[in-house]
C-alpha positions in Angstrom: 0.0 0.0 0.0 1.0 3.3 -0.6 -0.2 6.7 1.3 -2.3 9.8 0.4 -0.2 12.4 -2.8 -1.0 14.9 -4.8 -0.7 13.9 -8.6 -0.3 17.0 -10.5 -0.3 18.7 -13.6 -2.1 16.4 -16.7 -2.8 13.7 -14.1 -6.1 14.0 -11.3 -6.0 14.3 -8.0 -5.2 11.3 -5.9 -8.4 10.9 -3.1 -6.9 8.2 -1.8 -4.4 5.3 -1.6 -3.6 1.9 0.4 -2.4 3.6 -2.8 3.5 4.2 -33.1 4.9 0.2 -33.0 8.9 0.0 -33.1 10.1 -3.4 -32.5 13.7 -4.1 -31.5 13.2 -7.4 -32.4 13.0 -6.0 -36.4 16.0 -4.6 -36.6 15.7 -1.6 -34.5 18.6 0.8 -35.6 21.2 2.9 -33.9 19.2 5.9 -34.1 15.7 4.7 -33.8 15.0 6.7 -31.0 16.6 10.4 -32.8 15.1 13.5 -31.8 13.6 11.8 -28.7 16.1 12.3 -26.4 19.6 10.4 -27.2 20.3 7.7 -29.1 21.1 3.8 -28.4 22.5 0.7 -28.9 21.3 -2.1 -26.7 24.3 -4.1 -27.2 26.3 -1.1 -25.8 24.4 -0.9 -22.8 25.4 -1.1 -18.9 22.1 -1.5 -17.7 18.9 -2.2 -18.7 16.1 -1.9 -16.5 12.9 -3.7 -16.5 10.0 -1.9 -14.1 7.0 -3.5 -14.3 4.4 -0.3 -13.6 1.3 -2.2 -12.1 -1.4 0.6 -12.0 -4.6 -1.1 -12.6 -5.6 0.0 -9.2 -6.1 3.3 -7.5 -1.7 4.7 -8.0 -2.5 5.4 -11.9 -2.1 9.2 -11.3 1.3 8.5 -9.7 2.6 6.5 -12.4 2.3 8.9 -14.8 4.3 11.6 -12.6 7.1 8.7 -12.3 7.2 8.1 -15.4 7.4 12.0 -16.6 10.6 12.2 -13.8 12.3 9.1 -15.8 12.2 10.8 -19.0 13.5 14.1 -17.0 16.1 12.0 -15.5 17.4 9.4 -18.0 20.3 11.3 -20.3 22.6 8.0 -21.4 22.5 5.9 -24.2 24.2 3.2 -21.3 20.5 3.1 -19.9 17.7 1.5 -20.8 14.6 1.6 -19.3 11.9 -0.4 -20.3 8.7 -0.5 -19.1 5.6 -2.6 -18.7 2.6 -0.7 -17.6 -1.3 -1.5 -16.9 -3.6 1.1 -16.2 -7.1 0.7 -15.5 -8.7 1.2 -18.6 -9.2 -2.2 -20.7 -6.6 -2.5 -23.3 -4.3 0.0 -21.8 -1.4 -2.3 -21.3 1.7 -1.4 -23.2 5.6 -1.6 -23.1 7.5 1.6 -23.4 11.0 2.5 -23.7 12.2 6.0 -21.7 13.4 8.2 -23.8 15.0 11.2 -22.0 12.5 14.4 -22.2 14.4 17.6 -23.7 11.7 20.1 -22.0 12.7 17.9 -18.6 10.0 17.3 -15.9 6.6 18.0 -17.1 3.3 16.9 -17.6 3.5 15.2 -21.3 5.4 11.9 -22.0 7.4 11.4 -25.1 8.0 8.0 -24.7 7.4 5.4 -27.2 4.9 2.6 -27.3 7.1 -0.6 -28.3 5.7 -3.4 -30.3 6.0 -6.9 -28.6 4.3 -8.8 -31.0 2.0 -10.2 -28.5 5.5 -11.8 -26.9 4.3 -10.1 -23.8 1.0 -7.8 -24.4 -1.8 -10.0 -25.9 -2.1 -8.5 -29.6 -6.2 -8.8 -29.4 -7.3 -7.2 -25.9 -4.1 -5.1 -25.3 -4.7 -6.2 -21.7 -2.7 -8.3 -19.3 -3.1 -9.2 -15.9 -0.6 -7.5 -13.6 -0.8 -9.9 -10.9 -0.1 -12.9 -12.6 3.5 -13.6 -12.4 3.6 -15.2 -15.5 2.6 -11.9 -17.4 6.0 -10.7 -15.7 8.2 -13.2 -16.4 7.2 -13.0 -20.2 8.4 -9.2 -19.9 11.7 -10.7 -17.9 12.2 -12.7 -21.5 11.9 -10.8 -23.8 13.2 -7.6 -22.3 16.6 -9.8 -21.8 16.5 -10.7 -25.4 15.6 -7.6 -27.1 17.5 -4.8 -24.9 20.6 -7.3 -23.4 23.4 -5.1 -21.2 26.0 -5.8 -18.8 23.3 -5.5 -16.0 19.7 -6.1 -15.6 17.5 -4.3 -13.0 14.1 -5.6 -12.2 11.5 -3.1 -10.0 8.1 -3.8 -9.3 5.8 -0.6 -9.0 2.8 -1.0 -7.2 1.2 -1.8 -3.6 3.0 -3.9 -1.5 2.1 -5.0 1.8 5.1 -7.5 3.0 5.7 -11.1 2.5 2.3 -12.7 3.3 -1.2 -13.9 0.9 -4.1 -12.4 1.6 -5.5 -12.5 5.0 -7.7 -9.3 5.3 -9.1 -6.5 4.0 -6.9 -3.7 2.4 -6.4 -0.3 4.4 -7.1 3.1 2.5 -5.0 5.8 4.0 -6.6 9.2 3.7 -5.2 12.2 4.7 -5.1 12.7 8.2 -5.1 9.5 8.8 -2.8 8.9 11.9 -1.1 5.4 11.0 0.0 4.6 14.9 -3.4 5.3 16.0 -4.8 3.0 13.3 -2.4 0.0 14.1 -3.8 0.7 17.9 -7.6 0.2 16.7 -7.2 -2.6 15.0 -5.1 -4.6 17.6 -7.4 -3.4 20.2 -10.6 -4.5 17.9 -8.0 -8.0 16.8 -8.6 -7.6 13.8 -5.9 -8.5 11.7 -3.5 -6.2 9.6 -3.7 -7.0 5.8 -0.9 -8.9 4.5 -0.9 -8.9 0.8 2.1 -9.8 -1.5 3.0 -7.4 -4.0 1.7 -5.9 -7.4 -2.0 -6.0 -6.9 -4.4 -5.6 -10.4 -7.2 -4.4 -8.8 -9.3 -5.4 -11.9 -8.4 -9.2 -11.6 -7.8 -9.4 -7.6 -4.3 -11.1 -8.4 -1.3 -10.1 -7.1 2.2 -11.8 -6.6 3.4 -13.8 -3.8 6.8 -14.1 -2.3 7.5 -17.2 -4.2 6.7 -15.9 -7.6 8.7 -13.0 -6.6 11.8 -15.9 -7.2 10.1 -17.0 -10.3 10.3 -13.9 -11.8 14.0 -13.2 -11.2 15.0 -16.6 -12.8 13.3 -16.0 -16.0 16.6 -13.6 -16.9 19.6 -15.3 -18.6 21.7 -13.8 -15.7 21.4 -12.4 -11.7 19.5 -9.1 -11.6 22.2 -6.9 -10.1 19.3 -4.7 -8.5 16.3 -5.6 -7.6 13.7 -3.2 -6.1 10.1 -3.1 -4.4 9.0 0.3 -5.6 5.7 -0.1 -2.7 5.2 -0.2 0.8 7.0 -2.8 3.5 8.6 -4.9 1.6 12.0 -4.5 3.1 12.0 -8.2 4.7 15.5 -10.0 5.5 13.3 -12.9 3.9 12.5 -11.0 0.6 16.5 -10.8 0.4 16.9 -14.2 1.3 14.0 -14.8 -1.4 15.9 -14.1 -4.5 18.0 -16.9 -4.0 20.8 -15.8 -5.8 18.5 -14.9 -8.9 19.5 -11.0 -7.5 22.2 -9.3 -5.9 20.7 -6.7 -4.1 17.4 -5.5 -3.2 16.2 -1.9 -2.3 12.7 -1.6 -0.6 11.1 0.2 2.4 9.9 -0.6 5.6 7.2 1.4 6.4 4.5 2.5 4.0 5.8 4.5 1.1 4.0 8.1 -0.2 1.8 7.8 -3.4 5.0 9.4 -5.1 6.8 6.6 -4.3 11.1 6.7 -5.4 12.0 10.0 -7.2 12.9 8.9 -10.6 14.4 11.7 -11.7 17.0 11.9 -9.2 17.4 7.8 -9.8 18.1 8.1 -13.5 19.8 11.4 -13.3 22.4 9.5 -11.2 22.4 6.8 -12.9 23.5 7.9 -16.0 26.3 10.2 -14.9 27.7 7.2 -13.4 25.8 4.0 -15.6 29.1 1.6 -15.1 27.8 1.5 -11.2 27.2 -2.4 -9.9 24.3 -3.2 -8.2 24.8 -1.9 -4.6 25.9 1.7 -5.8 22.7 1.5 -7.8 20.8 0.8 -5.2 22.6 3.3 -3.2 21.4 5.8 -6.0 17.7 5.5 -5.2 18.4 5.3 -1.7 19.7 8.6 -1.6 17.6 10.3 -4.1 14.4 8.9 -2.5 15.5 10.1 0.9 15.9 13.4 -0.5 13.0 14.0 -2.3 10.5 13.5 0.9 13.1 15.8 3.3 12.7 20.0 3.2 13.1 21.2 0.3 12.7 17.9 -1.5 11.3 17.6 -4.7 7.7 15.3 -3.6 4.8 17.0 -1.8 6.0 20.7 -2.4 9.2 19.5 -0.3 7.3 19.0 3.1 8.8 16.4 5.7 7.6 12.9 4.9 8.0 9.9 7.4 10.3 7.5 5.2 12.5 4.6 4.7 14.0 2.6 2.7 17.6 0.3 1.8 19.8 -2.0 -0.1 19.8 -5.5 1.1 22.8 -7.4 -0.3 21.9 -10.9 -0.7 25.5 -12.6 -0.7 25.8 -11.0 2.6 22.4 -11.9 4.1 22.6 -15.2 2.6 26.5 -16.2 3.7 26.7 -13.7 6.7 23.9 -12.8 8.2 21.6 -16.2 7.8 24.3 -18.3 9.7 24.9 -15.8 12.5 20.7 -15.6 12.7 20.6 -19.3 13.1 23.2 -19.2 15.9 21.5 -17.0 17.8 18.2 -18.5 17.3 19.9 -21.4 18.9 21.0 -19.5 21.4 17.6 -17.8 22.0 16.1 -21.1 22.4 18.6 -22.4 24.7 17.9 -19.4 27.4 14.0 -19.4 26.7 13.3 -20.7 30.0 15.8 -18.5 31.9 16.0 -15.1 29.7 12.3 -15.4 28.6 11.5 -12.1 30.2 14.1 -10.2 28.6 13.6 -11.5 25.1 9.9 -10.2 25.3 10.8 -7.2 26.7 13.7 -6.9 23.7 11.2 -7.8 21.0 8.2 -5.3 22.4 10.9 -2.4 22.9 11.8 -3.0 19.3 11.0 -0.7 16.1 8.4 -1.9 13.8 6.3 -0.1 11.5 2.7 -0.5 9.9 3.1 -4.4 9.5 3.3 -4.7 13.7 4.3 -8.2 13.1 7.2 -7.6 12.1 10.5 -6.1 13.9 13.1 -3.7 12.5 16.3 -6.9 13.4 18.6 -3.7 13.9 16.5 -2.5 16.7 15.5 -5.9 18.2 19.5 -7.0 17.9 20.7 -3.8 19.8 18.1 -4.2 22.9 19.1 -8.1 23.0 22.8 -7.5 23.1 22.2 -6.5 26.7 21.1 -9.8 27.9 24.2 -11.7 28.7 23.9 -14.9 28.0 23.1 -13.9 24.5 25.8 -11.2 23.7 27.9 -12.5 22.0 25.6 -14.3 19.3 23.7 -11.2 19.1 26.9 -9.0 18.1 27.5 -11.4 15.5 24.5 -11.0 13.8 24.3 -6.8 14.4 27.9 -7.1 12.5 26.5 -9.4 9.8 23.5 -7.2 9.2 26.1 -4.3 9.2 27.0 -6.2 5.9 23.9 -7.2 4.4 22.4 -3.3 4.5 25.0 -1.7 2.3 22.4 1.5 2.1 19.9 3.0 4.4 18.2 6.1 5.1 15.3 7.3 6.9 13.1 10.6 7.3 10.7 12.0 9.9 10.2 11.4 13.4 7.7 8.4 12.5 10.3 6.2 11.5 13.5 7.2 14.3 15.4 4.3 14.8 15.0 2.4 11.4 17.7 0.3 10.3 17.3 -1.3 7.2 15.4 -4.2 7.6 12.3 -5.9 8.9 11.9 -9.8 10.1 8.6 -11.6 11.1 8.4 -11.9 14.3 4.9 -11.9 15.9 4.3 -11.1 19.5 1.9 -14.1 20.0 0.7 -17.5 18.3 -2.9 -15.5 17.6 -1.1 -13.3 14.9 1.1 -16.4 13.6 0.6 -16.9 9.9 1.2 -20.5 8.6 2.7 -19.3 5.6 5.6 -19.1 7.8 5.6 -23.2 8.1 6.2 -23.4 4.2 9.7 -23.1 3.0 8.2 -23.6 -0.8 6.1 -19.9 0.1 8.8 -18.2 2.0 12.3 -19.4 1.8 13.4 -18.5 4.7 11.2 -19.9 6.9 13.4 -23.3 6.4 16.1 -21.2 8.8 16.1 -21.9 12.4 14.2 -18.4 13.3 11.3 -19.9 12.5 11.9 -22.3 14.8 12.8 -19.6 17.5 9.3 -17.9 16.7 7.7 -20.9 16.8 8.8 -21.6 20.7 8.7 -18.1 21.5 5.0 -17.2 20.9 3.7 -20.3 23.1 
């Protein structure tokens, strides 16, 4: 889910939120794209970027502002940005390639329509179903094979509400709306806190689930050196651990994300003074522009404060680092439970967490356990692993004090435990032995 924006300009006003055929593949030339920005060469290319805009729900007015901000923003012929989008209007579905915008940021796009051949965009409805993984991995393909580069980026542009199905209603944020106060009602009422995947189509009810977020990332010939989670709360440990090595890095938020979402233009701007970049000073790119854009001064919401967050979350190190010195002190956890019960409570309800109160901020919950002394030393093992695993971080407002990078599940009692969690085939990482810490620990 996202929160209450403005959209501006061409595009309507947001009310409120949760949140000509060129084909490459026919011998697109050199200067195919003249006169629209900058010319290109796919062959050339450092990156090439796959975002798959899902706005067939109520974010259509931002994605049109984003996109506007890419074309203000891209200025390389190293880049390529390629984009699926879905709307809500029937047979609205189209890929596009960012072409850099000589008027800059403005309310008109000059970006072209590209021609699949139905590869990806059925040729007879012009409509696809943003939820369905399968739609995406389609895009994965043939994006690969028409615009190949050094490195691929994959972002998914939508709601986002952590690493869970469906198991309740969605939440519209108006404005006004106080968020803490909202988590209190419902916990007081126990009535459970949607959990939803990612990259909802509101028109279908699909969306993606953890799982398929793997799926997706092994339809390219190679790793994704970025991967992001443009949408709320998807900064999990386990959406890190999810890509499996299919990606090398992966830059999301914890806490709910403004309608504007990440500031393109900064992104691209950056980007392409600097396309040879790998993966983690990409990611380290939109960390820093998007932490910018919602601070005074910033270029979202007329530069007024916004409470934000979001990261890079290496997946070598939270895979090779950070997972084994998890599992030791889950071990360690477990051990003490009957002596050091207390204190582990007390460490996990003193801990930062955001809309998704299920969940922990492991920075926070680390440094408040690391005073128990039985389980010091395992505890500062895994604060210096995580050290490693969040390469980027930055947060904004006084909502958010204390975030650190990175969420992990961990429910305060067995009423708010989701069995997803027993399923290693749904979330990886629940075949790790935290899950058997949370497990014991909510009895």
């Amino acid at each position: 889910m996202r929160r209450i924006g403005l959209a501006l300009g061409a595009v309507t006003v947001a009310a409120s939120l949760a949140g000509c055929g060129m084909s490459p593949a026919n011998g697109l030339g050199t200067n195919a794209f003249k006169g629209l920005g900058f010319t290109t060469k796919s062959s050339d290319a450092e990156w090439t970027i796959m975002l798959h805009l899902a706005a067939s729900n109520n974010l259509e007015s931002f994605a049109y502002i984003n996109l506007n901000e890419a074309e203000a923003g891209i200025n390389s012929d190293k880049v390529n940005f390629i984009v699926l989008f879905d709307g809500n209007k029937k047979g609205d579905s189209k890929i596009m390639k960012v072409v850099r915008d000589p008027k800059g940021m403005n309310t008109t796009l000059v970006s072209p329509t590209i021609d699949d051949n139905g590869a990806v965009v059925p040729k007879d409805t012009k409509e696809i179903d943003s939820g369905d993984y399968r739609t995406v991995q389609k895009f994965v393909q043939w994006t690969a094979a028409n615009y190949p580069a050094k490195k691929f980026a994959y972002v998914s542009w939508d709601h986002g509400s952590g690493i869970f199905a469906p198991n309740g209603q969605r939440i519209n944020l108006g404005p006004g709306v106080d968020r803490m106060a909202l988590k209190r009602q419902m916990r007081a009422s126990n009535q459970p806190i949607s959990s939803q995947g990612f990259a909802w189509d509101d028109e279908t009810g699909n969306h993606v689930t953890t799982a398929q977020f793997t799926d997706i990332l092994k339809a390219a010939p190679k790793p994704f050196e970025m991967t992001g989670m443009d949408a709320c709360l998807m900064a999990h440990v386990e959406m890190a651990y999810q890509m499996q090595g299919y990606g090398k890095n992966l830059v999301a938020s914890e806490e709910l994300e403004p309608g504007l979402g990440w500031d393109y233009n900064e992104w691209l701007s950056a980007l392409s003074a600097n396309p040879s970049a790998d993966g983690a000073a990409h990611g380290a790119m939109i960390v820093k522009g998007f932490h910018k854009s919602y601070t005074p001064g910033g270029a979202h919401y007329g530069g007024r404060q916004q409470d934000v967050t979001l990261s890079n979350l290496s997946y070598d190190a939270v895979k090779n680092d950070l997972t084994p010195a998890l599992n030791n002190l889950s071990d360690q956890l477990l051990a003490q439970m009957a002596t050091d019960k207390a204190a582990i409570k007390a460490a996990r309800s003193g801990s930062v967490e955001f809309y998704n109160s299920d969940c922990a901020d492991l920075g926070s919950f680390v440094a408040k356990i690391e005073s128990v002394a039985s389980l010091k030393g395992a505890a500062k093992a895994v604060r210096d692993a995580y050290g490693k695993a969040v390469t980027a971080e930055a947060h904004a407002g006084s909502g958010v004090e204390g975030a650190s990078g990175g969420v992990v599940y961990f429910p305060e009692s067995k009423w708010s435990w989701k069995k997803d969690y027993d399923d290693a085939s749904k979330i990886a990482f629940a075949g790790e032995k935290w899950r058997t810490f949370l497990a014991e620990f909510i009895k």
